[in-house]
C-alpha positions, 0 to 999 in steps of 0.5 A: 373773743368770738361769740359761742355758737348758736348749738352751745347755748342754752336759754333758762328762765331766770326770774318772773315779776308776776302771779296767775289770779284765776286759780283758787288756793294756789299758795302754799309754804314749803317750808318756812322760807319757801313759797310756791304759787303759780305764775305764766304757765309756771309754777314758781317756787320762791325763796324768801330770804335771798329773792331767788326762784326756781320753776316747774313748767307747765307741759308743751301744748297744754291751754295753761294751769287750773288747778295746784294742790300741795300734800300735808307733809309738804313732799307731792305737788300736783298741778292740773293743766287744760288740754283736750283731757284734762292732765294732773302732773305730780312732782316730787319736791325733795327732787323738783321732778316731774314723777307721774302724768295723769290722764282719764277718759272718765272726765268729759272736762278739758280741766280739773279745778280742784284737788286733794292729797289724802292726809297719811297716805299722799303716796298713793291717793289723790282725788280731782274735781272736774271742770264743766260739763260733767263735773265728776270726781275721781279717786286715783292710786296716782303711783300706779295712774290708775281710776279707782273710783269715779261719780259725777258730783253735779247734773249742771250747778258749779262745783268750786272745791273737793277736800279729805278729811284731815284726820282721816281719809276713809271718814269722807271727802266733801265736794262743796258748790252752787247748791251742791254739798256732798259727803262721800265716803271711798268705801266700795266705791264712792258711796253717798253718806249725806247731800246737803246740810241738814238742820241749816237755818232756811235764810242761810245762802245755799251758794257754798263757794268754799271749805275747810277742815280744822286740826280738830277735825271740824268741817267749816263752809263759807257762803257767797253771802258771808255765812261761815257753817260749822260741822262736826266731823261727821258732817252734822250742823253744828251754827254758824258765823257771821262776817259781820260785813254787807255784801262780803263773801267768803272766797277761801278759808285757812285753818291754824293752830288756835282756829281759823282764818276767813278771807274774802273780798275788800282784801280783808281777813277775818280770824276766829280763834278757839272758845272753850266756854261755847261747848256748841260752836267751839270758836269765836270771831277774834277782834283783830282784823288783817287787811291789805289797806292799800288793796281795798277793792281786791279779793283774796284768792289764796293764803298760806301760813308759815308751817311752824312758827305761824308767824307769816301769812301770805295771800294772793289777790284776784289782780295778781299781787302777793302780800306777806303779812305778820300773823303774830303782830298787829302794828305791822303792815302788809307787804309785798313778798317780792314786788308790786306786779302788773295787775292787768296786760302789759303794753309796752316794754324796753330795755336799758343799754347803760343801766340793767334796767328794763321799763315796762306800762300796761292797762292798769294805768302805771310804769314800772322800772325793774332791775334784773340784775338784782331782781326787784322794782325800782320805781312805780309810778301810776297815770290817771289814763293808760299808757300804750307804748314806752321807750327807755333811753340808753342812758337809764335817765329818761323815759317817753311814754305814749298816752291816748292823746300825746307823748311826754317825755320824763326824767327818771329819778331813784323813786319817782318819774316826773315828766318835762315835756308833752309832744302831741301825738294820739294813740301811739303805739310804738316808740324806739330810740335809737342806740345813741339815745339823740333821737327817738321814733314814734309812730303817729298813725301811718307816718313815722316821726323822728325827734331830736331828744335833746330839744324835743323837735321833730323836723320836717326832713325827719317826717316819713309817709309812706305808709298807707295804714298804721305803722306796727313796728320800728326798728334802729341799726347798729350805727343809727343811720338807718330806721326800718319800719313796717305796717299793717299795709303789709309793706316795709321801708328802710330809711336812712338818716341824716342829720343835714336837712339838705341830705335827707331823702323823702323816698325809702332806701329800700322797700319790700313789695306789698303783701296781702299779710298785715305786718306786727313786727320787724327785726333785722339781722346785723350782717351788712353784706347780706341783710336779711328782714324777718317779719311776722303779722296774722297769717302763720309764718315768719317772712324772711326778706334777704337783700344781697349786694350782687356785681353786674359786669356788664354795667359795672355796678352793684345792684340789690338782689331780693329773696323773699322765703315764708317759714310755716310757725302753724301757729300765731307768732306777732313779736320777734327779735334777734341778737345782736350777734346774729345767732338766733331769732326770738318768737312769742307765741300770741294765739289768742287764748292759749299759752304764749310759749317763747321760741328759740329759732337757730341760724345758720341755715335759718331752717325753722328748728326751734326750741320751745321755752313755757313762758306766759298763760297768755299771749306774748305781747312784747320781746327785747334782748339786752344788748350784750346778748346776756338776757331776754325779756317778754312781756304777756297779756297776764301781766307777768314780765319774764326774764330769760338768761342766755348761758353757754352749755356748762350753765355759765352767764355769757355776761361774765365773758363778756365783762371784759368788753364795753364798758361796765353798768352805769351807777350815776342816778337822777335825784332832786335838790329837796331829797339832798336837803332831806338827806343831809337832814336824816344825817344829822338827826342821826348824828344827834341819836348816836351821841344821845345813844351813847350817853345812855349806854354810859349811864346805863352801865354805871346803873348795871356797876352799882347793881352787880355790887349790891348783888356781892354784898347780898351773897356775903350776908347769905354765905355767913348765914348758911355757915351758922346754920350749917353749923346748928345742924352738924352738933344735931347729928354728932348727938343723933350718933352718939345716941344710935352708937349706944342703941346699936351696942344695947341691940347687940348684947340682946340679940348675943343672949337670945341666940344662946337661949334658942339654942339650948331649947332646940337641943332639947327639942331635937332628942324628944324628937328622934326618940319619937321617930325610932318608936314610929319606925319599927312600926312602918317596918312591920305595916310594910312586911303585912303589905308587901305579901298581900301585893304578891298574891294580887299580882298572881290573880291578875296575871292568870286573868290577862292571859284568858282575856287575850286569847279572846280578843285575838279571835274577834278581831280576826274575824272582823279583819275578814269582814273589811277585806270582803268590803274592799274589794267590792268598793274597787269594782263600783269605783272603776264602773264610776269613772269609765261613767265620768270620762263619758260625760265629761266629753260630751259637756266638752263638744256642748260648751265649745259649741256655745263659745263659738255662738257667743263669740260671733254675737260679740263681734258683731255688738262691736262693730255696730257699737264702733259705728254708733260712736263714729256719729257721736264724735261728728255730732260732738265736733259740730256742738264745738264749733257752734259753742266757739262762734258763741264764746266769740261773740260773747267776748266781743259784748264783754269788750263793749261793756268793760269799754262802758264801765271804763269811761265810767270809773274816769269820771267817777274818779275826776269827782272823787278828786275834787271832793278830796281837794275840798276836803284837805283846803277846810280840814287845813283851815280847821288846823290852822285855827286850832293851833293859834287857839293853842298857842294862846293856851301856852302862854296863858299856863307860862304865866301860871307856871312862873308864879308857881315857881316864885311859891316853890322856891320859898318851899325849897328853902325852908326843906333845905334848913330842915335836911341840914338838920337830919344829915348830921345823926345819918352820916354817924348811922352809915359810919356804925353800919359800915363797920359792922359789916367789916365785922361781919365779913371776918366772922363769916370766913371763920365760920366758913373754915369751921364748916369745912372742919365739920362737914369732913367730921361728919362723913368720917362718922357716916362711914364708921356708922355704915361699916358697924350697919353692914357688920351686923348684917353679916352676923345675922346672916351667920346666925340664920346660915347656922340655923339652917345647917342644924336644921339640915343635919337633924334631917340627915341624922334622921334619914340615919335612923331609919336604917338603924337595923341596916349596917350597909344602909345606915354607912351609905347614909353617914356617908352621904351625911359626912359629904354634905356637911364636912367635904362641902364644907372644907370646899365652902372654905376656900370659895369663902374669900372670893365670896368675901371680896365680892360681898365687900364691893357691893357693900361698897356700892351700896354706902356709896350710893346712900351716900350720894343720897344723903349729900343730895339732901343736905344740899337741898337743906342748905340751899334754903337755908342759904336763900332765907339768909340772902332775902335777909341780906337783901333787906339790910343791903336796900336798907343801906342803898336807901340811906345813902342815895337819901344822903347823895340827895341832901347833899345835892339839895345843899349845893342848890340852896348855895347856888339859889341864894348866890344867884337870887337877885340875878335870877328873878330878871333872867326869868322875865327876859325869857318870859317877854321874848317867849311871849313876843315870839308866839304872837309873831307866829299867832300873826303869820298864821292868821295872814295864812289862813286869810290867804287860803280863805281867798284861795291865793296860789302859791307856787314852788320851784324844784331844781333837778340836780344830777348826781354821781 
């Protein structure tokens, strides 16, 4: 199958082993499994369960990431990058999208280094903190990319953080520095509420390198001297803490649900948990301790806790590595959250042909192997010098790493790399084996060496000096026949290979023609007919050098045509490499201090259309591409080893078509005899801890067996308990009924009695009461005749005396309405005088103010272009202040060099003592064991001694113990026979009594029912009665209303009328709704028992289950009590075996005993001997040397 083309591929960023340390507080947990923090010029958001990554990259052009901030609810992230204007992206987590770009002319910086979500509205605002010169904070509405507020926090001391209160945003932002502590408040404008910590005790540092804000609201600060300040919220000064370390500073501060955490130098983390009985300072310093024990000259730069369950915290230290700890355990140790990374630049790089491995060295002294495919570090190993190149064979089993001053070659075993073979050769700097993995080149100065691997020789027909300057790069064809290199003299040769010495040729097949440019690195297309050489060195561009095979007819021979072309990068490019099917070239960016991108330049034509990948924060040192074209690596000054994978346009690995082809990824690892003797070790210790787990598990179960029928028979006694009790309780209530039935009866003929009486006294009372209101109304009615004349004759005298009121003020108001009109008519002539006066005026105000906005605008026009030239010569001066700052930053990073170099030779020389302190150290602390342990030998034997005379004691007691139990045994077993069958007993009664309670329980809720029917009966009637009462007492009122029209007949017939469809009409009505009425009153009584019911049965059940839990504990009692006699009874039976076997065996056993004792006691002083000779050989400091066999296996 054909490759696909350049145009349907595609290049993504598939993992990266490494971390940016120079950003403060940049880790965070989305979530509990997800993990976010910066690396390259990438933020990483890194899955911990199943090691898989996704990225957000930093923008094209910008100088790399400053700054990262994560709001509180875990939805916004926003990263700040370097540019000429500092630039703030948001991205919305729940999409991974880029969702806003915030930039301001505000802040002179090119960075911001702090940032801050405000808490409950994250949606809209956000403040930063800018980098140097200005220092100046600024408030944005980020979803509208809008300024709303800005102010320059600092005139020249360093600000390091800025943060919202946790509570509530509009309660303050804090900006904490170098001498600098300002409280803001986002009230018209940023208004200053306090500068600096008032009340702070005078010895306190005032270098505030960090801060935080508690769930409490509390504000916490940590000094460059190990001071931790508490504050309230409104930043009043509450104490402080102390670290209680020398010379430790406080660099970030994490808050938790039960305090906070403090963490600082030595890789250490201090805790302080809530006190409550300190009513000033809240927290106490907590004794428990967290360290990385493994990092103890690192700093931490970041932390992160789990967001719910608290129970991993992850921190980021100043040489890049990520360690998760557990928070919640102290036995455990910190780990790393993926691997052990790079803690400084990466020198060399190479990759694996038959293994997906890929070998990486850098500047901090170690060789790291790492499988991309399953994306994690196999081996580490660390040198007591540098390593400045390495080179993998393709068989996965061997290394050559270049040191300063020679080349060893090692084997790669599954943990370790152990060297066999030194080759000296100083300073190189480039090595490359050829495809086949027989030979290999290195580079010794400015003349190229070719080894055989498999004898390490280098011979003299494989020595090539052309060179005149340093070879920087080699290069292998496919068929290993040829080797390209190039150098710094700007030259590049091709030499052929042969194994015959006879055959090899001195001079070069090829040689390009010299060029001023210094040459970095080759790569070479596969085409065979046109061979093209890419080269790329200091200048800006990418050499590309085409050898084509053109036929000369008049000589009739093939002559090589060259054709030199430059392609303009406009930027440093120093590695290159192409794929093997020749499809596009691979660039890395190495302009020095800005990010090194990776470019993807297309064949066919080869025009210098690139596409653009953000890889590392600094330049690219090294590229390789995997053979079958399926991954790309690069390797940068950071640190950081990034792997690419190459896929088709529907996002698939061109690896999966490719698994057809070649031959599949080899499995076969190096290891050493002692690890298979070690191995099959484990394998039997295991065996032996799987059948000593199975024998506990089979005791374990018989345990669980006795335990579960111990539990029945405590169940039975407490059922046959609660069914006595049950019954005790049911007789109780059949006598409370009986008693209630009488008291209900007695009550009823009572009441029956009352209501006849009452009825009789209100019939009486009803006659002398309409005799009174006949007397009373006749008189009203002649009250009502006196009144109703007087009424008329008023009537007549008011209405004479309205008439003559009215024509009155009829002819007052007439006039009146006279007077108005008049006024009027001489307000409209005054109004029309006013505004003939206003039109007049307005115009002339008109031509004044048009003439004074033709002046202003002239005087404006001319401010602006004075204002323009003013600041034409602002920016000259600035870009001049430029270039002087940059020749100074230059030379100062050229001393910085010199120094490190200094300090450097100085630490090798600290650590050669150090190592020999230590061997001294480990040679007496030996002796001192090997003294101890003859010492206690010695002690054994001395106490097997007493232990034997113990046991000739202990025997004579036993026997007489066992004559005694003999004794006892007989009066027990006749106890355990009386109690079984008691219990046999007991069980029968108990079924009996539980037939009987369900006998009882159906008993009594027939007699709760009958009792409830009787209640609700006599409800009804004395709702009846209460019903009646009320309908006499309305029809005495109606016969009353009658009797005032007693005079009346036509009155008096309407009002009986009336009385007869009140009482008997509605009635006979009432009557035919009466058995609905009935029906619905039956379901809610219905209802009602139901539920009381319901109660009731609640109840009686809580009653029984106490009563049934007393009986169980009962029952547990004699059940223990039982369980008690008869291990006793086991335990005097096994004693009588014992007794039988001593008195069979006793003239036999006191010899056994002295054997063992004899051959115990010769073999310790055998050990006590060798140990001696041991020790006096370490004394003398005789050397003895072991062998190991390196056996390879499949």
């Amino acid at each position: 199958m054909d490759p696909p083309t350049s145009s349907s591929i595609s290049i993504q960023t598939k993992h990266i082993f490494g971390c940016k340390n120079d950003i403060a507080n940049a880790v965070y947990h989305i979530d509990e499994h997800r993990v976010i923090y910066a690396a390259g010029h990438n933020i990483v958001i890194y899955n911990i369960e199943d090691r898989q990554m996704q990225f957000l990259p930093g923008i094209e052009g910008s100088l790399g990431i400053t700054s990262v901030t994560l709001c509180p609810k875990h939805r916004f992230l926003a990263v700040a990058e370097r540019a000429e204007r500092g630039v703030i992206c948001v991205y919305d987590m729940a999409k991974q999208r880029k969702k806003r770009v915030l930039v301001t002319s505000d802040c002179l910086s090119q960075e911001y280094i702090s940032m801050s979500f405000a808490p409950k509205q994250e949606k809209k605002f956000l403040i930063s903190l800018g980098g140097h010169p200005d220092w100046t904070l600024i408030y944005w509405q980020w979803d509208r990319q809008r300024v709303l507020h800005s102010t320059k926090v600092s005139s020249g001391s360093p600000v390091y953080q800025i943060s919202f209160n946790i509570l509530d945003y509009m309660n303050g932002i804090i900006a904490t520095g170098n001498n600098v502590f300002f409280w803001y408040k986002p009230i018209d404008g940023l208004k200053v509420q306090s500068q600096g910590i008032a009340k702070k005790e005078p010895h306190v540092s005032n270098n505030y390198l960090c801060h935080s804000w508690l769930y409490d609201g509390k504000l916490v600060v940590g000094t460059d001297s190990g001071e931790i300040l508490l504050c309230d919220q409104n930043c009043e000064y509450r104490g402080y803490f102390n670290s209680g370390m020398e010379s430790w500073s406080v660099l970030c501060i994490l808050p938790y649900s039960n305090g906070f955490l403090v963490g600082g130098e030595e890789a250490r983390v201090v805790m302080f948990e809530r006190n409550t009985d300190d009513l000033r300072m809240h927290y106490a310093r907590s004794q428990k301790s967290i360290s990385v024990t493994n990092q103890p000259t690192a700093k931490i730069k970041g932390m992160s806790i789990s967001p719910n369950s608290e129970d991993s915290l992850i921190l980021v230290l100043d040489n890049s590595q990520i360690y998760n700890l557990p928070f919640t355990s102290e036995q455990d140790e910190a780990k790393p959250l993926s691997d052990l990374f790079h803690s400084n630049a990466i020198t060399g790089l190479d990759v694996c042909i038959r293994k997906p491995l890929v070998v990486t060295c850098g500047i901090d002294n170690s060789v790291r192997i790492w499988n991309y495919e399953k994306n994690v570090l196999e081996v580490i190993e660390f040198f007591t010098e540098e390593p400045y190149s390495v080179a993998f064979h393709p068989s996965g089993f061997h290394i050559v790493v270049g040191f300063a001053d020679k080349l060893r070659m090692m084997n790669v075993f599954a943990s370790t790399i152990k060297h066999y073979k030194e080759i000296h050769i100083k300073g190189c700097k480039e090595i490359k084996f050829c495809n086949g993995g027989h030979m290999f080149a290195a580079a010794n100065g400015h003349e190229v060496q070719v080894f055989n691997f498999y004898t390490g020789e280098n011979p003299p027909n494989m020595k090539f000096r052309k060179h005149i300057a340093k070879v920087t790069s080699l290069h292998w064809n496919e068929d290993d026949s040829l080797l390209y290199s190039a150098g710094s003299d700007g030259a590049v040769y091709e030499w052929r290979i042969n194994v015959r010495p006879e055959m090899q040729r001195e001079d070069p097949d090829f040689s390009a023609s010299k060029d001023s440019n210094s040459f970095e690195c080759i790569a070479v297309s596969p085409n065979i007919e046109n061979r093209s050489y890419y080269l790329t060195g200091k200048s800006n561009d990418i050499k590309e050098i085409v050898n084509s095979l053109v036929k000369n007819t008049e000589k009739n021979e093939t002559e090589v045509k060259q054709s030199v072309r430059s392609l303009e990068t406009s930027i440093t490019v120093k590695q290159i490499s192409i794929t093997h099917n020749g499809k596009f070239l691979v660039a890395g960016v190495a302009e020095a201090e800005k990010p090194g991108a990776l470019r993807i330049y297309k064949f066919s034509p080869f025009s210098g259309e690139y596409e653009e990948i953000q890889a590392h924060s600094l330049p690219i040192v090294r590229i390789r591409i995997t053979f079958d074209d399926s991954y790309i690596f690069s390797a940068g000054q950071d640190g950081a080893l990034i792997i690419y994978e190459i896929k088709d346009k529907d996002n698939r690995s061109l690896k999966k078509e490719k698994e057809g082809y070649g031959l599949p990824f080899a499995e076969e690892i190096l290891i050493t005899k002692a690890e298979i003797e070690e191995l099959n070790h484990e394998i039997t210790n295991l065996q032996t801890a799987a059948r000593e787990l199975e024998t506990n598990n089979k005791m374990h179960y018989d345990m669980e067996l006795q335990e579960k029928q111990r539990q029945i028979e405590e169940l039975k006694q407490q059922i046959f308990q609660g069914a006595q009790q049950e019954k005790h309780r049911y007789d109780q209530l059949f006598k409370s009924k009986r008693d209630m039935e009488q008291s209900y009866e007695e009550r009823l003929i009572s009441i029956k009695h009352q209501f006849t009486q009452e009825k009789e006294e209100l019939n009486k009372n009803f006659a002398i009461k309409l005799r009174k209101e006949e007397e009373r109304y006749e008189e009203l009615k002649k009250e009502r005749e006196y009144k109703a004349k007087e009424a008329a004759e008023r009537i007549e005298r008011l209405k004479s005396d309205h008439t003559r009121v009215m024509a009155e003020r009829e002819e007052k108001h007439r006039k009146q309405y006279e007077e108005v009109r008049m006024e009027i008519e001489l307000l409209a002539k005054e109004n029309e005088d006013q505004q003939k006066e206003f039109e007049l005026r307005r115009q002339k105000l008109e031509e004044i103010n048009e003439r004074q906005l033709f002046e202003l605008r002239e005087q404006n026009i001319k401010e602006i272009q004075g204002i323009k030239a003013d600041c034409d010569t602002a920016d000259a001066e600035l870009s001049l202040a430029r270039k002087v700052e940059e020749k100074l930053k230059d030379d100062k990073n050229k001393k910085a060099e010199e120094v490190k170099q200094m300090d450097d030779d100085l630490e090798g020389q600290r650590e050669k003592i150090k190592h020999q302190n230590n061997d001294l150290k480990s040679n007496e602390k030996e002796i001192t064991v090997r003294k101890n342990t003859i010492k206690e030998k010695e002690k054994r034997i001395f106490e097997l001694k007493k232990k034997k005379q113990e046991l000739e004691k202990f025997r004579f007691v036993l026997d007489y113990k066992i004559r005694e139990l003999k004794r006892d045994i007989g009066p027990r077993e006749d106890e355990i026979i009386r109690l079984k069958e008691q219990t046999s007993e007991m069980e029968k009664e108990l079924k009996h009594l539980e037939n009987v309670n369900e006998k009882l329980g159906i008993l009594v809720d027939n007699l709760r029912l009958r009792q409830d029917g009787m209640q609700e009966e006599i409800k009804k009637q004395s709702e009846k009665l209460n019903e009646n009462s009320s309908k006499i007492q309305a029809l005495k009122d109606g016969i009353y209303d009658c009797v005032q029209y007693i005079q009346e007949e036509k009155k008096l017939k309407e009002a009986i009328l009336k009385l007869y469809e009140k009482f008997v009409r509605n009635e006979i009505q009432a009557k035919v709704s009466t058995t609905e009425n009935q029906y619905v009153r039956q379901c809610e009584h219905l209802e009602r028992t139901i539920s009381g019911l319901r109660k009731k049965l609640k109840k009686v059940n809580k009653v029984h289950q106490q009563d049934t839990s007393r009986i169980m504990s009962n029952n547990v009692d004699l059940i223990s009590e039982i369980n008690g006699l008869k291990k006793e009874l086991k335990y005097l039976e096994y004693l009588e075996k014992e007794v039988k076997k001593m008195e069979m065996n006793k003239s036999d056993k006191k010899t056994v005993v002295e054997d063992v004792m004899k051959k115990e006691i010769e073999k310790n002083k055998e050990e006590i001997t060798m140990l001696r000779r041991r020790l006096n050989e370490l004394e003398t400091g005789v050397p003895q040397s072991f062998h190991q066999e390196d056996v390879l296996v499949s």
